[in-house]
C-alpha positions as CSV (number, residue, x, y, z in Angstrom):
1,X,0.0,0.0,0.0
2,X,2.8,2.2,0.6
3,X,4.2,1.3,-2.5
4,X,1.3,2.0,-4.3
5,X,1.1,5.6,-3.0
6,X,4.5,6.6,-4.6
7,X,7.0,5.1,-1.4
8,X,9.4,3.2,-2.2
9,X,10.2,0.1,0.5
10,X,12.8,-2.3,2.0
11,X,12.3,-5.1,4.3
12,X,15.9,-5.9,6.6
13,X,15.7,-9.1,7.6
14,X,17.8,-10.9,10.4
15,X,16.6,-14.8,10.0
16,X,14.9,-17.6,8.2
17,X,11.4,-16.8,9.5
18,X,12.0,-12.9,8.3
19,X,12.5,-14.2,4.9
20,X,9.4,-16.2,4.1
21,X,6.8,-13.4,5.6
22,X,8.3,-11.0,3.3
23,X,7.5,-12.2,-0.6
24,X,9.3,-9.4,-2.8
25,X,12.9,-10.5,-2.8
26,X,13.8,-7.1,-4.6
27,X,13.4,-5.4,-1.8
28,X,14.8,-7.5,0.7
29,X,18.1,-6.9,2.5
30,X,19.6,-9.7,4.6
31,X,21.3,-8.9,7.7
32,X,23.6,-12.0,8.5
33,X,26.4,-10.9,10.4
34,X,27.0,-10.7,13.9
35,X,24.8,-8.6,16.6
36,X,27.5,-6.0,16.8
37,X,27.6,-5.5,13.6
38,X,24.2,-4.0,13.1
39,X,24.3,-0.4,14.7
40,X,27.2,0.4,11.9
41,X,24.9,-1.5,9.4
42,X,21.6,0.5,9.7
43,X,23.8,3.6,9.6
44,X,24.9,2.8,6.3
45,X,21.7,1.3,5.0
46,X,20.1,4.8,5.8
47,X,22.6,6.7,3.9
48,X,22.7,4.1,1.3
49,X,19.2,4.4,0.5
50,X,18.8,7.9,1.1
51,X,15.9,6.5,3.8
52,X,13.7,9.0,5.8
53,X,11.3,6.8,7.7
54,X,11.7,3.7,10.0
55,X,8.7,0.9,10.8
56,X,9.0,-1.5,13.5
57,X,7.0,-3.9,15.4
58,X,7.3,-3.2,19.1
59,X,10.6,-0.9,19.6
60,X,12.6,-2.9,22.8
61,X,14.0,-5.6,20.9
62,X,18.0,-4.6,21.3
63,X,18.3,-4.2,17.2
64,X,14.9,-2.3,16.9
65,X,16.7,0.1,19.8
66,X,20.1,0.4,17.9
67,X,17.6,1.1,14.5
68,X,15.9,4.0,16.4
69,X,19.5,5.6,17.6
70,X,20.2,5.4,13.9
71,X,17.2,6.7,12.8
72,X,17.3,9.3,15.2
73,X,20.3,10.6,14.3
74,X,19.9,10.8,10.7
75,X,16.7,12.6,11.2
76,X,14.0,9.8,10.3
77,X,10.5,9.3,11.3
78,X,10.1,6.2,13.5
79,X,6.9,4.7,13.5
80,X,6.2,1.7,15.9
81,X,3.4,-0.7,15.8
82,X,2.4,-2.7,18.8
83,X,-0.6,-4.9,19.5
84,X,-3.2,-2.7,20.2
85,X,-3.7,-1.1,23.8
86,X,-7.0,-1.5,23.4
87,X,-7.9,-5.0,22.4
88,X,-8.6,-6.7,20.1
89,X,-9.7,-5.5,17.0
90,X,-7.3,-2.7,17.5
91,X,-3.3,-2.1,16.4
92,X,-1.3,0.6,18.0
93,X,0.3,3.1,16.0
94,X,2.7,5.6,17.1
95,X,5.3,7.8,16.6
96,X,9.0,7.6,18.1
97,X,7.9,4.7,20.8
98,X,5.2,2.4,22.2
99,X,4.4,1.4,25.7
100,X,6.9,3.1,28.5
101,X,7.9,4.9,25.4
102,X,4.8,6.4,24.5
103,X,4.1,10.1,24.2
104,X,0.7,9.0,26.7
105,X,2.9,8.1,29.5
106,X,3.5,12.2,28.9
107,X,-0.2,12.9,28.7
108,X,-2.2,14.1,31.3
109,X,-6.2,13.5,31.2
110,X,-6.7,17.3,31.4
111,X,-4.4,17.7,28.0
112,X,-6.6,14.8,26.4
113,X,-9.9,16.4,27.2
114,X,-8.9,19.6,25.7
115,X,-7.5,17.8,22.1
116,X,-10.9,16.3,22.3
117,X,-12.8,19.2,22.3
118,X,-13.4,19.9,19.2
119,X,-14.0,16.5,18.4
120,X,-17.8,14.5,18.7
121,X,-16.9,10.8,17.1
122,X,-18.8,8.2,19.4
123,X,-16.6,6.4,20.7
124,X,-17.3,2.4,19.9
125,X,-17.4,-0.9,22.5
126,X,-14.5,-3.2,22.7
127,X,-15.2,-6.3,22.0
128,X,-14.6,-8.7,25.1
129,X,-12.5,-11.2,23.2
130,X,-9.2,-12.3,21.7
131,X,-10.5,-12.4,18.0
132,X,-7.1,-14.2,16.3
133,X,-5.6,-16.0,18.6
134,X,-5.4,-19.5,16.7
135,X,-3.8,-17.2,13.8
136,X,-1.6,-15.9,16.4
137,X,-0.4,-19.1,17.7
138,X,0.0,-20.9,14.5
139,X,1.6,-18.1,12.4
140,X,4.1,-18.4,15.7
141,X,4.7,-21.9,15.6
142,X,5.5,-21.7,11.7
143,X,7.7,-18.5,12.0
144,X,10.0,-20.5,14.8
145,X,9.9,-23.3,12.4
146,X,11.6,-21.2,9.5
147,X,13.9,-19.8,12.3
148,X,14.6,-24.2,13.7
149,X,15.1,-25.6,10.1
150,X,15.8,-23.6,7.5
151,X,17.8,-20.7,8.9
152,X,21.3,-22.1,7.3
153,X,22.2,-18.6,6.0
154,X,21.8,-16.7,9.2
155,X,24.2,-18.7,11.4
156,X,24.6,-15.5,13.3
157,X,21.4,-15.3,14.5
158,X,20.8,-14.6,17.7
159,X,17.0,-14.3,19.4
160,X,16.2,-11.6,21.4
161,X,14.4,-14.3,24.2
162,X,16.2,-16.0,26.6
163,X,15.0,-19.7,25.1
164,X,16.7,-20.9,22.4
165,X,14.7,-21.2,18.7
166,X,14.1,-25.0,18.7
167,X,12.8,-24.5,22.8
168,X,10.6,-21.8,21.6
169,X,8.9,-24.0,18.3
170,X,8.1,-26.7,21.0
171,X,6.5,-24.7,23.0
172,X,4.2,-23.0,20.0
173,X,3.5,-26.8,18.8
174,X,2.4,-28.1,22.3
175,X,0.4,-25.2,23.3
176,X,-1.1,-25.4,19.8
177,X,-1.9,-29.6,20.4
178,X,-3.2,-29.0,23.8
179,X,-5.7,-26.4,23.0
180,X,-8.7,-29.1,23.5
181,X,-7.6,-29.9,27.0
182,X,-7.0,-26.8,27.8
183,X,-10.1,-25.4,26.8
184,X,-11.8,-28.3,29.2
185,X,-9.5,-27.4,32.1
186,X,-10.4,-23.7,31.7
187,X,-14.2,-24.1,31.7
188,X,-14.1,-26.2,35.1
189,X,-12.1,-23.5,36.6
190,X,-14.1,-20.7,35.4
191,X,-17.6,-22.6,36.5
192,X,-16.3,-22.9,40.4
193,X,-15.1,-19.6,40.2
194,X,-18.6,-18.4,39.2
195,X,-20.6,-20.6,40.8
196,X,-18.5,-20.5,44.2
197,X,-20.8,-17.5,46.1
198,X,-17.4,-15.7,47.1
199,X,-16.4,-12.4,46.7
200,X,-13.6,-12.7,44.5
201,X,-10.1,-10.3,43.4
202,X,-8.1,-10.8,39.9
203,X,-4.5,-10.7,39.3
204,X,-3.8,-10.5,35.9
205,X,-0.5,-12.5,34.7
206,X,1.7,-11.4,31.3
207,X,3.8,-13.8,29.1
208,X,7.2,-13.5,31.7
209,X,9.1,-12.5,28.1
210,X,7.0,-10.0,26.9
211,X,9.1,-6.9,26.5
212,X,6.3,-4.5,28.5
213,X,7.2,-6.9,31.0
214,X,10.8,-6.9,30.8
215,X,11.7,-3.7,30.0
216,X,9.1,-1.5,31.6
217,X,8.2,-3.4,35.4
218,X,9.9,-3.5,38.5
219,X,9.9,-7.5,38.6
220,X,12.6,-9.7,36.4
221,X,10.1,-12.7,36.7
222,X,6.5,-13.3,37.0
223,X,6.6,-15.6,40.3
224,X,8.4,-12.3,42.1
225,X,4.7,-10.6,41.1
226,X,3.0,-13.7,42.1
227,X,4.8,-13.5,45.7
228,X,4.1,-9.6,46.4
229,X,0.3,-10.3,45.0
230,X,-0.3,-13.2,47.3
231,X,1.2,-12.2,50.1
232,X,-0.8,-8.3,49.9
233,X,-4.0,-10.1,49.6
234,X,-3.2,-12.6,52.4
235,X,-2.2,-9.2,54.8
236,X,-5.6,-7.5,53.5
237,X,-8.1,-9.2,52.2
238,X,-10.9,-9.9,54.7
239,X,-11.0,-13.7,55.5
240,X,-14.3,-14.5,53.0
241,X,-12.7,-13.6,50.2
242,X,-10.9,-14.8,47.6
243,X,-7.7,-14.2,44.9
244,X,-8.1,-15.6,40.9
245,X,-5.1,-15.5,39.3
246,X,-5.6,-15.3,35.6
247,X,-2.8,-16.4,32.9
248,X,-2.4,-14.7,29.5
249,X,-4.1,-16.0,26.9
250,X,-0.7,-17.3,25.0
251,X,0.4,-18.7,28.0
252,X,3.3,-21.5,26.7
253,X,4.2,-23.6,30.0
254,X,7.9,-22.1,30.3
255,X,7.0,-21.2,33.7
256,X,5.4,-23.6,35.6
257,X,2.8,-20.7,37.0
258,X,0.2,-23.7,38.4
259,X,3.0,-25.3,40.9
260,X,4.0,-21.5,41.8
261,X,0.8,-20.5,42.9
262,X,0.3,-23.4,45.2
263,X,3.1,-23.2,46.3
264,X,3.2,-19.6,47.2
265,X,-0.3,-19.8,48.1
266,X,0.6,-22.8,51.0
267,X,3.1,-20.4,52.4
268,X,1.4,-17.3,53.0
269,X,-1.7,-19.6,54.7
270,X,-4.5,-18.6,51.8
271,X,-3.5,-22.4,50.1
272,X,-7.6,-23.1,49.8
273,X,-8.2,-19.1,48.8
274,X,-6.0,-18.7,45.6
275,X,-7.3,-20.0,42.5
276,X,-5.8,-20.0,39.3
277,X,-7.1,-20.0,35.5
278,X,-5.0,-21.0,32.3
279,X,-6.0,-18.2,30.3
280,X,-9.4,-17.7,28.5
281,X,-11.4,-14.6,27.9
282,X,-11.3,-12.0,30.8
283,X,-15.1,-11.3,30.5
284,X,-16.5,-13.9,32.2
285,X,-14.2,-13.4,35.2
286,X,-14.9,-9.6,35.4
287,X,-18.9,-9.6,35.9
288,X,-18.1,-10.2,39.9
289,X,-15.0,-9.1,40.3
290,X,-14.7,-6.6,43.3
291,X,-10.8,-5.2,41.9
292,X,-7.9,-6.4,39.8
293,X,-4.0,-6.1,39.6
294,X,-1.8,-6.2,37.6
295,X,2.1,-5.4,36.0
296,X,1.5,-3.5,33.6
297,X,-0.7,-5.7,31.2
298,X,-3.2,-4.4,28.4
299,X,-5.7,-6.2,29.9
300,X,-6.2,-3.6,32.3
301,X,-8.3,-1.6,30.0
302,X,-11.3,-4.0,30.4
303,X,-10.5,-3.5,33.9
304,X,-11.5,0.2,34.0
305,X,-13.7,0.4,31.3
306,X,-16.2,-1.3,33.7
307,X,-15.1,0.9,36.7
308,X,-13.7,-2.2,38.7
309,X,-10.6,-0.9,41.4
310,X,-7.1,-1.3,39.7
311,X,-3.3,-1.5,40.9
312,X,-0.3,-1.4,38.8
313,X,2.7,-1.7,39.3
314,X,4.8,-1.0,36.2
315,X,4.6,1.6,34.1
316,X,1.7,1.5,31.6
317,X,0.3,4.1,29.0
318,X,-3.1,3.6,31.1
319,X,-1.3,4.7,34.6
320,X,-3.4,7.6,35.2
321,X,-3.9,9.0,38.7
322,X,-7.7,9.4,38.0
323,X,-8.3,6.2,37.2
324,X,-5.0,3.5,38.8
325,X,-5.1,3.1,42.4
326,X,-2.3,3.7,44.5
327,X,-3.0,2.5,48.2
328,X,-0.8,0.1,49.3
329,X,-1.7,-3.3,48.1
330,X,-2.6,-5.0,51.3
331,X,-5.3,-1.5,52.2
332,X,-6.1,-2.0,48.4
333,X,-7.5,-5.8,49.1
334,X,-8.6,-4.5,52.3
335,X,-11.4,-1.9,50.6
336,X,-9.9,-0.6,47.0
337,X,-11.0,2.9,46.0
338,X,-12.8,3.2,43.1
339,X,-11.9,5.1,39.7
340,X,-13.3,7.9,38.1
341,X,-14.9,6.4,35.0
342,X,-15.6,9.2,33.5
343,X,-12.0,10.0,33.2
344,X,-11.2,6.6,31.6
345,X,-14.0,7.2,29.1
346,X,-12.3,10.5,27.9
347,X,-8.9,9.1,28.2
348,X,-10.2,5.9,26.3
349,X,-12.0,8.4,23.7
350,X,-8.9,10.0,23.1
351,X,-6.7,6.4,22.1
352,X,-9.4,5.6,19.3
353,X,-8.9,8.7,18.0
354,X,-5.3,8.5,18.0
355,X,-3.3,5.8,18.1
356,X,-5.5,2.7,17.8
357,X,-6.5,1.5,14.3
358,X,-8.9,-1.0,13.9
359,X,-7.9,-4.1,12.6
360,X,-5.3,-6.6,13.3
361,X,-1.9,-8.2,11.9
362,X,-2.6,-12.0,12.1
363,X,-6.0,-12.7,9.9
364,X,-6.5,-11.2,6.5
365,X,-9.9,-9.5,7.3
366,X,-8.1,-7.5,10.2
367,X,-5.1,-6.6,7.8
368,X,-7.4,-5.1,5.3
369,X,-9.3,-3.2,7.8
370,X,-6.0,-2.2,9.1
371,X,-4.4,-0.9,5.5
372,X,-7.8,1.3,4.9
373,X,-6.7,4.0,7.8
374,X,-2.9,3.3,8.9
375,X,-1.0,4.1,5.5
376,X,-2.5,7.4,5.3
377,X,-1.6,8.1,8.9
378,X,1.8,7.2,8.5
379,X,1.9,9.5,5.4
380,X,0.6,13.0,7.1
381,X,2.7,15.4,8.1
382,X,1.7,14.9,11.6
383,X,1.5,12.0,14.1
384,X,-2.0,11.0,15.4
385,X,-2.0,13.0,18.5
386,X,-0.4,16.3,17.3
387,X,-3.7,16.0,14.1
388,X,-6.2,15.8,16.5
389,X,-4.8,18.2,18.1
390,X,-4.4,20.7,15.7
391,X,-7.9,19.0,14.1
392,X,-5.8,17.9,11.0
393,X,-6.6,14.0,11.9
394,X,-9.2,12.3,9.5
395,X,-12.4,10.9,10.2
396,X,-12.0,7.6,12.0
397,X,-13.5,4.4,11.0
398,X,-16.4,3.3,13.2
399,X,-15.7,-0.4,14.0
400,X,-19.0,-2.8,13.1
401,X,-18.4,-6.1,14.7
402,X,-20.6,-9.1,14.2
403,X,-20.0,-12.5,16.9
């Protein structure tokens, strides 16, 4: 699409699995020497090609960091796209960073309400659902597959996850054979949760690799958040009550989160209090739910968008002092304050007419609905906050959805 409005377009490539998503070998450039090469490469590739814009997915990878220092310097436009802060059926799009990065983490409410003053879209419902996550895990499983078997020309290769290539493809492939079971396991869990009579609290887990949760949390593994989160509600929740502990929806097995729990659980005296749930839609947990926590994870936004209590503890584009709690967590399980919805509205209000597109990257309808809107906002003069703004920004597409 970028092509076809008069750009002209290169595709750097570091393995295997690179190589067979991109299908115009014209315009792809292989990068196949060592990591500490790269920085020296991009800088040439920039001048070289007389580039003035850099794309990336997600932008704390170690070479997407050394791109943007390149880019940077030279003067280019960095846009970064991230799964959508708002999901599904949304993509993020933004200018210079994503996440921790992210001009929001700037952004006050007050400076949001007044950008969207002179606007009046209507702002449309989220979806409470995944919407591609078989695509997901199966475009995963045969990208690591690339990357495990056919990657003979990029021997110096090195992924940006601590597992090694072949580690990760078995993971994909059992997660992808098990989702039957898993589906059985989940439903059980989820029918004593909601047909138990307790009050209930949710801590929501991340994928312990994901890079908001490396680079952008105070915890360097997901049972360190498990232990603070047990232990507060043990200190403050009143004795009736109980703690759901909710894995992501890609949840792998590299960290044996079940056998954590119980065992963290058994220690802190709330063993028969703690119940844990392999992933799922959120949903169904959040009709009853009297507050949630979390790291930092994007699943927080169905959190507040039905006024239910929230604590974070990393740093999140959502972290707003009108709307994140920020008791301590035992006083917070003990009686959480509420948020002030309306606040969350206008902030949410003002991400749909910004930085999330609707769409997605992993099924074709969602890639379509994506192109429509994102090329010509990646082609204006102005990122999507400074447009609306200035009231530059095009109308926005109103998302239909049919379920």
């Amino acid at each position: 699409m970028l092509r076809e409005a008069g750009c002209t377009v290169w595709r750097v490539g570091f393995n295997a699995g690179d190589r067979a998503f991109w299908f115009d070998s014209r315009s792809y450039i292989p990068f196949r020497d060592r990591p500490e090469d790269w920085p020296a490469r991009i800088r040439a590739l920039i001048q070289e090609k007389g580039a003035t814009d850099l794309v990336l997915y997600g932008d704390t990878r170690q070479i997407h960091a050394e791109a943007i220092v390149a880019a940077h310097a030279a003067g280019l436009r960095v846009h970064v796209f991230e799964e959508g802060y708002i999901r599904p059926y949304w993509v993020t799009y933004e200018r210079g960073g994503s996440n921790g990065h992210s001009r929001l983490m700037q952004t006050s409410v007050a400076e949001m309400r007044a950008a969207l003053a002179t606007s009046d879209m209507d702002a449309p419902e989220p979806p409470a659902r995944w919407g591609e996550m078989r695509q997901h895990i199966l475009y995963g499983a045969l990208y690591h597959w690339f990357v495990m078997f056919r990657n003979g020309q990029y021997r110096n290769f090195r992924p940006h996850r601590d597992l090694g290539v072949r580690q990760e493809f078995m993971l994909y492939l059992r997660r992808l054979l098990a989702l039957p079971w898993r589906m059985v396991e989940r439903r059980v869990a989820q029918w004593r949760i909601r047909h138990g009579g307790f009050p209930y609290h949710l801590a929501l887990l991340q994928l312990e690799h994901d890079a908001s949760f490396r680079k952008h949390s105070p915890f360097s593994s997901m049972t360190e958040f498990l232990e603070v989160v047990i232990r507060g509600f043990a200190q403050g929740a009143p004795a009736h009550h109980r703690l759901v502990i909710k894995a992501h929806p890609l949840e792998d097995g590299r960290v044996p989160l079940a056998r954590e729990i119980r065992r963290i659980a058994t220690e802190e005296g709330v063993g028969k209090r703690v119940h844990f749930v392999s992933g799922g839609k959120l949903a169904q947990l959040l009709h009853a739910a009297r507050s949630a926590v979390t790291v930092n994870s994007t699943a927080a936004q169905q959190v507040l968008w039905r006024g239910i209590p929230l604590k974070v503890f990393g740093q999140a584009v959502y972290a707003k002092p009108e709307f994140v709690s920020h008791q301590p967590l035992h006083e917070f399980f003990a009686g959480a304050t509420r948020p002030d919805r309306r606040a969350y509205q206008d902030y949410r209000r003002y991400l749909l007419e910004t930085s999330q597109v609707p769409g997605g990257f992993y099924a074709a309808r969602g890639r379509k609905q994506l192109l429509r809107q994102v090329v010509d906002m990646m082609l204006a003069h102005e990122d999507p906050y400074d447009a609306l703004r200035s009231g530059t920004a095009a109308p926005r597409q109103q998302l239909r959805v049919v379920t």
